[in-house]
N, C-alpha and C positions, 0 to 999 in steps of 0.2 A: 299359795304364792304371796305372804303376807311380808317379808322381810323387806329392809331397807336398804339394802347393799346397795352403794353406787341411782342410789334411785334421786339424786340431786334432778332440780328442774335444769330441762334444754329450753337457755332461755332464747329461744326461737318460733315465731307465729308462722305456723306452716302459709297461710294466706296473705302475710301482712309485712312479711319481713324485707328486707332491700331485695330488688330484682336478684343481684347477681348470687345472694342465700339462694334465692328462692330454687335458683336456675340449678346450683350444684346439690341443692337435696334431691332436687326431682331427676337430677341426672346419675347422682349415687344411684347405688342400689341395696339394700338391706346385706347382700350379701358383700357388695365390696368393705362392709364395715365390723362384720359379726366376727365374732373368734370362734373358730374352728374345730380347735383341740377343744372337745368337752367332756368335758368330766358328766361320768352317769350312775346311777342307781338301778338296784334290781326290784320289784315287787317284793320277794321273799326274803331281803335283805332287813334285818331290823334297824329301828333307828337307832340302836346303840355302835351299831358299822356304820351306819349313815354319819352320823354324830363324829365317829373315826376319819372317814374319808372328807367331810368338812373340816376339820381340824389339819390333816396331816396336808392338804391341797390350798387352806388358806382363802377357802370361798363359803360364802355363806348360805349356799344354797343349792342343787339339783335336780336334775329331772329326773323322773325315774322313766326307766326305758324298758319295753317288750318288740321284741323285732324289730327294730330301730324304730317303734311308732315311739309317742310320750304318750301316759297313759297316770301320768302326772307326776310331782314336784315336791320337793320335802324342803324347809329352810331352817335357817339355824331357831328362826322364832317356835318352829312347830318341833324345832333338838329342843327350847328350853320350855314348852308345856309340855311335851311330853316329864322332863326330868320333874318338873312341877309335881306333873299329874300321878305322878310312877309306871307310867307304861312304856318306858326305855326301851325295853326289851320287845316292843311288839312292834310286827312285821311293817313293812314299811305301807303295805298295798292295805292297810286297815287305819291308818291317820294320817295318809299324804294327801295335798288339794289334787281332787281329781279331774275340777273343770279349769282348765290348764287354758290360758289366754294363749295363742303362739302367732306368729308372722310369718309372712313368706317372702324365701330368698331372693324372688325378682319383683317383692312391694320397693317403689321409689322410696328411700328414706325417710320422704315426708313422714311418710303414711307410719313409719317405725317412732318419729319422732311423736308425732302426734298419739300412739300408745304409751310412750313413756314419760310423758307427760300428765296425760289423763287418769293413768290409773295407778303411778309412783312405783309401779312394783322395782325390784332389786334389776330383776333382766326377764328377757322373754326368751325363748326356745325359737328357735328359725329353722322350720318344715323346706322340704323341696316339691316338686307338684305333685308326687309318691306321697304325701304327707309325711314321709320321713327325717327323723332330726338331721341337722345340717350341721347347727351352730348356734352360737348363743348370743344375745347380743345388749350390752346394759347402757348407761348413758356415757358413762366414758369412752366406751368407745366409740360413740356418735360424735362425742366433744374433739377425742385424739383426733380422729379422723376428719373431720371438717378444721379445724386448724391446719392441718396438712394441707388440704385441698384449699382452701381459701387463700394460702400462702402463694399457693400455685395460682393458683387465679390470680392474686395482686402481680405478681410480677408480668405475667400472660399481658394483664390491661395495661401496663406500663411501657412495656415493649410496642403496644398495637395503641397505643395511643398516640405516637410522634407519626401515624399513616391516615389518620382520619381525618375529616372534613365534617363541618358543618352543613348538612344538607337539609333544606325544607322537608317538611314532616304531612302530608297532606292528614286535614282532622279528620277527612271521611274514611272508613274502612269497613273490609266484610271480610270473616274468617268464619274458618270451618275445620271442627276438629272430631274425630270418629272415639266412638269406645267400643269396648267389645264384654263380655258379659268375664266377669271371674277375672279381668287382666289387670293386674293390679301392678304391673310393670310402667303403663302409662300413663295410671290414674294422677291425675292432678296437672297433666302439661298442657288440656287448655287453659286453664285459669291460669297458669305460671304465662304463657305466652298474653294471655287476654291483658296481665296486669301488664307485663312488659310495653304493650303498643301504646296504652293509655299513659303510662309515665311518658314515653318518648313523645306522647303529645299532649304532654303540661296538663292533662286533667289533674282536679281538686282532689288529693290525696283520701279526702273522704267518700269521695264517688268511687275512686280506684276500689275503697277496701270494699265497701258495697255491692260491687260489681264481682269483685273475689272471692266473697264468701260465697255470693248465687253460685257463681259458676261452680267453683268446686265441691260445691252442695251436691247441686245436678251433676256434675260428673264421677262424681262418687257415686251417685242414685243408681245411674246408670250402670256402672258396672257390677254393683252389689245385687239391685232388684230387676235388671230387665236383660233380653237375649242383645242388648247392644243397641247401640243409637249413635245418635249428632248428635253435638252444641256449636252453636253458629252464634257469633256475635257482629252485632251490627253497628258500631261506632258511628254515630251523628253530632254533627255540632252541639246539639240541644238536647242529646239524651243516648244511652247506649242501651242494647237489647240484649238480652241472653233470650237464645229458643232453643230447648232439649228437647229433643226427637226420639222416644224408640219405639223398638218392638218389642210388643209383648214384655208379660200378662197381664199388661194396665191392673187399674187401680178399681176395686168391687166399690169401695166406699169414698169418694172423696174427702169427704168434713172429716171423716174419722183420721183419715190418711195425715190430713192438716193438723191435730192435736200433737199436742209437746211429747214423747215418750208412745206416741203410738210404733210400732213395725210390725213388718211381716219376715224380717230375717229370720234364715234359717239357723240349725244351730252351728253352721261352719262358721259362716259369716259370722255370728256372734265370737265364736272361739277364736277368730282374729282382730275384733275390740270393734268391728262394726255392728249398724244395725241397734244404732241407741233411740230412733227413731225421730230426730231432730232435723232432719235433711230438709226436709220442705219446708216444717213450721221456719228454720232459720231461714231461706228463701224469701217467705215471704214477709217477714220482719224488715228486710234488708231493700225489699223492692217498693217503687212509689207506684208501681203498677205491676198486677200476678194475676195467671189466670192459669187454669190446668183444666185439658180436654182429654179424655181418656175412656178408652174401650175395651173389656175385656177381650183378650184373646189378640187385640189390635196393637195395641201400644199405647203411649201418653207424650201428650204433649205438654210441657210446661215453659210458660213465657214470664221472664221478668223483663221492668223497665225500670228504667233510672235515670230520672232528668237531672238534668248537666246543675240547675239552680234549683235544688230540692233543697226545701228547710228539714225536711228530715234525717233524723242523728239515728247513726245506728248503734246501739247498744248492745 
């Protein structure tokens, strides 16, 4: 899945972006955006029909299909080394990529965006909880479809803007947001919410992102490596908390766990673009204080902090 079709950057920071982005990617869903109608391949199909049905369809590329699973993807780059190489003629299930990246049709958008970003490809294949294809989904249609809704949204705030009042913001607060193990439907809405509070109370744009990256670090942790947990944040005058809470199967090794490119994902979780093993190391970059308590078979606990007048720049 090496081609370039439609593989422009979404110039959008899943973490960083204006509240009210942030609010409608996490509120999409992979599937209100994907296209539908897909064009497929057979294993025993060679790429010179492959090559055919790219052509006569006007796309650059396919999945190749057995049972409705994807068991991988032929693109027009792998139509033009075949011609190179002269093996036009051979089957498709002997030079297609077989370790096929795909998403799932109730991941938040972010989580689409943030693949289509990171790894450029042309589009990605969108599984249902069956693992079965659904749909396909490339950046234009992320682009179409957030222009739509964004439209929608400016008008919405225009309308509900001539009903609102200025009302005091109290700086103290405590929130609490649950994750559940594989739901990738929710991932990313405590940090969408955590950054919301902290704007509506004028925190320093560079604390806000700090505090955004932990969160959604840990809350991805959460859902990807552990049977489900908390994040609870604690907004104080002088400093704001993150504490992720789960259960199970903590962490054998800590220091290990802390290195850049260390994980223990599986190979699902890898085949949906997680699992690069950056979660914690970014974590703790981003915090003026980090600590991780963790028991096998118990759960882990990981706490960041982040004072309000920190000299430190996160990078």
């Amino acid at each position: 899945m090496s081609d370039s079709e439609n593989n422009e950057y979404i110039p959008i920071n899943t973490v960083d972006s204006p509240t009210v982005v942030l609010e409608l990617i996490h509120q999409l869903k992979t599937k209100d955006v994907m296209t539908t109608a897909v064009l497929t391949g057979e294993k025993k199909q060679t790429l010179r029909h492959i090559q055919a049905l790219l052509r006569e369809n006007k796309v650059t590329g396919i999945p190749i299909v057995e049972e409705q699973k994807v068991v991988g993807i032929v693109s027009t780059e792998d139509i033009i080394f075949a011609l190179d190489g002269g093996y036009i003629d051979d089957l498709a299930e002997t030079r297609m990529t077989k370790n096929v990246i795909s998403l799932q049709d109730d991941m938040p958008l972010s989580l689409a965006i943030s693949s289509l970003n990171k790894y450029k490809y042309g589009r990605f294949p969108v599984l249902n909880k069956e693992q079965k294809l659904v749909g396909i989904i490339t950046s234009s249609d992320v682009i179409k479809a957030l222009l739509i809704e964004m439209n929608r949204e400016v008008l919405r705030l225009e309308r509900s803007h001539k009903n609102t009042s200025s009302t005091p913001v109290s700086k103290y607060s405590e929130m609490e947001y649950t994750t559940t193990h594989y739901d990738f439907e929710l991932a990313g809405r405590a940090s969408t919410e955590i950054k919301k509070a902290l704007k509506n109370r004028d925190f320093d744009p560079k604390l806000i992102r700090r505090v955004a990256i932990a969160c959604y670090e840990l809350e991805i942790n959460q859902v990807v490596h552990s049977d489900g947990g908390i994040i609870r944040c604690s907004i104080l005058p002088d400093k704001v908390i993150i504490t992720a809470s789960d259960t199970g199967p903590g962490i054998e090794n800590v220091s290990q766990a802390l290195k850049e490119g260390y994980s223990t994902a599986n190979e699902y979780v890898r085949s949906l673009g997680w699992g690069a093993g950056m979660g914690l190391a970014n974590t703790k970059r981003v915090s003026d204080e980090f600590s991780i308590d963790s028991s096998l078979g118990k759960g882990t606990t990981v706490r960041s902090v982040v004072f309000v007048n920190s000299s430190k720049e996160e990078k």
